[in-house]
C-alpha positions as CSV (number, residue, x, y, z in Angstrom):
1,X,0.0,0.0,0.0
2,X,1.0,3.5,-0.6
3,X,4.2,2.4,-2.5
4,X,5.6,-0.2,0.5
5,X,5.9,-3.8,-0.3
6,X,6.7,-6.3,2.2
7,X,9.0,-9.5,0.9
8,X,11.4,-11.8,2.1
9,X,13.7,-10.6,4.8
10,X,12.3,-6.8,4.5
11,X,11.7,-6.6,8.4
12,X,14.6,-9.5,9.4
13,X,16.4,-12.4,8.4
14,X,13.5,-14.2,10.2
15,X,10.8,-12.2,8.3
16,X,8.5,-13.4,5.3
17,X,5.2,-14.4,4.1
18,X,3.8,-17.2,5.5
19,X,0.3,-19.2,5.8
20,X,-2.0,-21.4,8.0
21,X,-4.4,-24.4,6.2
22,X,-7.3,-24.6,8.7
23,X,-5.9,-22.5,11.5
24,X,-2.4,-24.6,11.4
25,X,1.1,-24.2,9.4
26,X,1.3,-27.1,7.0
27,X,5.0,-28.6,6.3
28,X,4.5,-27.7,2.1
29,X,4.8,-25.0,0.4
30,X,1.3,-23.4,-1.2
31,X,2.3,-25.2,-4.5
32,X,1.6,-28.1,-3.4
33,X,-1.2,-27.9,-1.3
34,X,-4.2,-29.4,-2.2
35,X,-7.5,-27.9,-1.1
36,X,-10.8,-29.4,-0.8
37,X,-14.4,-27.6,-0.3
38,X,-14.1,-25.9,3.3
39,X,-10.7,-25.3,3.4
40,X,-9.5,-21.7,5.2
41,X,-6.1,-20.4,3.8
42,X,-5.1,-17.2,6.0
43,X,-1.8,-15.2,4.1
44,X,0.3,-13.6,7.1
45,X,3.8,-11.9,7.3
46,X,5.5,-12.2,9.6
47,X,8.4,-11.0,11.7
48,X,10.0,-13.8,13.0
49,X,9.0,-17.2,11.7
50,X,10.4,-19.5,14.2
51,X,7.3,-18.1,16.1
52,X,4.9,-18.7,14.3
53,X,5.1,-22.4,14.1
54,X,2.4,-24.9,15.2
55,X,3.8,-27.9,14.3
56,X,7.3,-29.5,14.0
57,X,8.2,-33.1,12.0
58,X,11.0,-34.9,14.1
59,X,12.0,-39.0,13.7
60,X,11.5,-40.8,16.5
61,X,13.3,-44.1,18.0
62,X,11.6,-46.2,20.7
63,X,13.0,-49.4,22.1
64,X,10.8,-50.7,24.9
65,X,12.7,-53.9,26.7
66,X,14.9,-54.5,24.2
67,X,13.3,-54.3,20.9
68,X,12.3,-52.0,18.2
69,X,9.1,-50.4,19.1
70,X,9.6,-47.4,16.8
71,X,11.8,-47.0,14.3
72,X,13.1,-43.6,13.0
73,X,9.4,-43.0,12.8
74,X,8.3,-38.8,11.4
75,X,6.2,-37.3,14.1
76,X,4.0,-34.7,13.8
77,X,4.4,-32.6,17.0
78,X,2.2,-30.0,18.3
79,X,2.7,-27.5,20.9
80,X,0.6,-28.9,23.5
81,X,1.3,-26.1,26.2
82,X,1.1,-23.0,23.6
83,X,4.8,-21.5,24.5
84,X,5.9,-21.1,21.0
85,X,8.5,-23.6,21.8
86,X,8.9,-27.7,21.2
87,X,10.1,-29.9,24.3
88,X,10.5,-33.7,24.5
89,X,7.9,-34.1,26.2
90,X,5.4,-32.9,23.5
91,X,7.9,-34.8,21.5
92,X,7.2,-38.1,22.9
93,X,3.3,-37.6,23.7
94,X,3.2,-37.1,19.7
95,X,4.8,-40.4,19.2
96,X,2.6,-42.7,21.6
97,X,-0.5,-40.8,20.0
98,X,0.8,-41.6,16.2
99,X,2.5,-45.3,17.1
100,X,1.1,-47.0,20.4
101,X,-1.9,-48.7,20.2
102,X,-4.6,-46.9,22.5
103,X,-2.4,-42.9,21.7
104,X,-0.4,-40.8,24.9
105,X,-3.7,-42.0,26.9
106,X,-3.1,-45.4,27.0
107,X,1.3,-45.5,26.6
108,X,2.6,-42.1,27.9
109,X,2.5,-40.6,30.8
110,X,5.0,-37.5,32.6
111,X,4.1,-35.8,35.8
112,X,5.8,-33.0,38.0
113,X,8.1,-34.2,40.4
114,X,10.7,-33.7,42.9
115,X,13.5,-33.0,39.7
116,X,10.6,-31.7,37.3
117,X,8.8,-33.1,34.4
118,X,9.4,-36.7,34.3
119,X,8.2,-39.8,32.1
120,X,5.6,-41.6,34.5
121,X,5.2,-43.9,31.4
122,X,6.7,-45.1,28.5
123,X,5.3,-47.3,25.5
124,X,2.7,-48.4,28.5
125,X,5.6,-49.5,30.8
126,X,5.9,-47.8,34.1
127,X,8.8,-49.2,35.8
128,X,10.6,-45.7,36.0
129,X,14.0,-47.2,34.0
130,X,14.0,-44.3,31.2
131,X,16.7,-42.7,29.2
132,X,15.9,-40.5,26.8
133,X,18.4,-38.5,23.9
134,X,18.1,-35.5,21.6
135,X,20.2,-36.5,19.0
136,X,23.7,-37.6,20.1
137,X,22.8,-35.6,23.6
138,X,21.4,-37.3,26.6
139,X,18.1,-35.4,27.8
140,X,18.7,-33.4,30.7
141,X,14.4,-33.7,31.1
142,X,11.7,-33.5,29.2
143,X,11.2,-30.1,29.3
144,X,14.6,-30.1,26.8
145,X,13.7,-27.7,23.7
146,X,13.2,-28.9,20.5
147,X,14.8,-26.8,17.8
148,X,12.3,-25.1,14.9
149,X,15.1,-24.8,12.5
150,X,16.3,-27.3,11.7
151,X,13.5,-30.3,11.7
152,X,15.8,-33.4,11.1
153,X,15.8,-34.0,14.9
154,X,15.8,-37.4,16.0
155,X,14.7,-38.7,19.5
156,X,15.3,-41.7,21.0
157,X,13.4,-43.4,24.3
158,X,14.2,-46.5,25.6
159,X,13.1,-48.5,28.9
160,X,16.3,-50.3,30.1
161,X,15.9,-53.8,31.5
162,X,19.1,-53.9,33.1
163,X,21.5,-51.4,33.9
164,X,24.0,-52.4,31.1
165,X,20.8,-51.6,28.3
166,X,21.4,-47.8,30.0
167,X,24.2,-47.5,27.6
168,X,22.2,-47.1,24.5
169,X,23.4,-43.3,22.6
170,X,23.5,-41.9,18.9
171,X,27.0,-41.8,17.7
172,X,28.2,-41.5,13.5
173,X,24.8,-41.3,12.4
174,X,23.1,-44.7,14.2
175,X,22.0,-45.4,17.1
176,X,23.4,-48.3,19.0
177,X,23.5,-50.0,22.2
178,X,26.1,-52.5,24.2
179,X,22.8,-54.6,25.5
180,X,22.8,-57.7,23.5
181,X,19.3,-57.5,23.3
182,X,18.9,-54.5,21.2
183,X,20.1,-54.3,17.6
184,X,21.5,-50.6,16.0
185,X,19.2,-48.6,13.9
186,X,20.4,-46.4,10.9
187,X,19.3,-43.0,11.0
188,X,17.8,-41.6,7.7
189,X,19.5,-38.5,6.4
């Protein structure tokens, strides 16, 4: 309007045009969107877009007593508690609700505690033996933040049956673990 146009990176390196399908930020680009009768598309720009998203995809990994219960699954995750941020928690809620039979309800539990948020449940086991890694990065809790950025993030939970299964980790692109129980798990690049 009056001779001002607005465009990539005019207000910020972080700052563009941007738009919600159906109140949400959809991972495609409006190319290749499909729309179907009912469909709301809302046009924005923004500022900062790291804020602005709803949803981030990130791989998942779930071994549950020494076997495969997810593997290097893509999980759509929602910000459940509306902070504009992504935590492992969310993280792993999204992945019980997309691969456990039953959803979060029924396989994943956290709760407050004495150290903070904490899994209560995991993959419907709640024997409180839970490790749980960002990457090649143990957890530090589950309120860890996800990154927007970059979305090739990989989580991995796993419910130890013995103390030696604690030493699972991501290291040169797999996941591996010195229990002879579990088997390694190439990460997709």
């Amino acid at each position: 309007k009056d001779g001002v146009t607005l465009g990539e990176f005019t207000n910020g390196t972080r700052s563009g045009w941007m738009y919600t399908l159906n109140g949400k930020h959809p991972n495609q680009g409006m190319g290749q969107q499909t729309l179907v009768d009912g469909d709301t598309v809302v046009l924005h720009y923004t500022d900062d877009y790291t804020q602005e998203r709803s949803q981030i995809q990130v791989n998942v990994t779930i071994a549950n007593a020494g076997e495969i219960a997810m593997a290097m699954e893509s999980v759509t995750v929602s910000d459940r508690n509306d902070d504009g941020k992504f935590n492992v928690d969310e993280v792993l809620y999204a992945a019980h609700e997309a691969g456990y039979t039953g959803g979060a309800a029924a396989g994943y539990g956290s709760a407050e505690g004495t150290y903070g948020l904490s899994i209560t449940k995991l993959w419907g086991d709640e024997s409180g033996a839970f490790g749980y890694w960002l990457n090649n990065t143990s957890c530090m809790g589950l309120t860890d933040q996800v990154p927007t950025l970059c979305l090739k993030y990989q989580i991995l939970s796993l419910r130890a049956e013995s103390p030696r299964d604690r030493r699972a980790r991501f290291s040169g692109g797999h996941w591996s673990t010195r229990s002879p129980r579990c088997r390694s798990v190439y990460r997709r690049r």
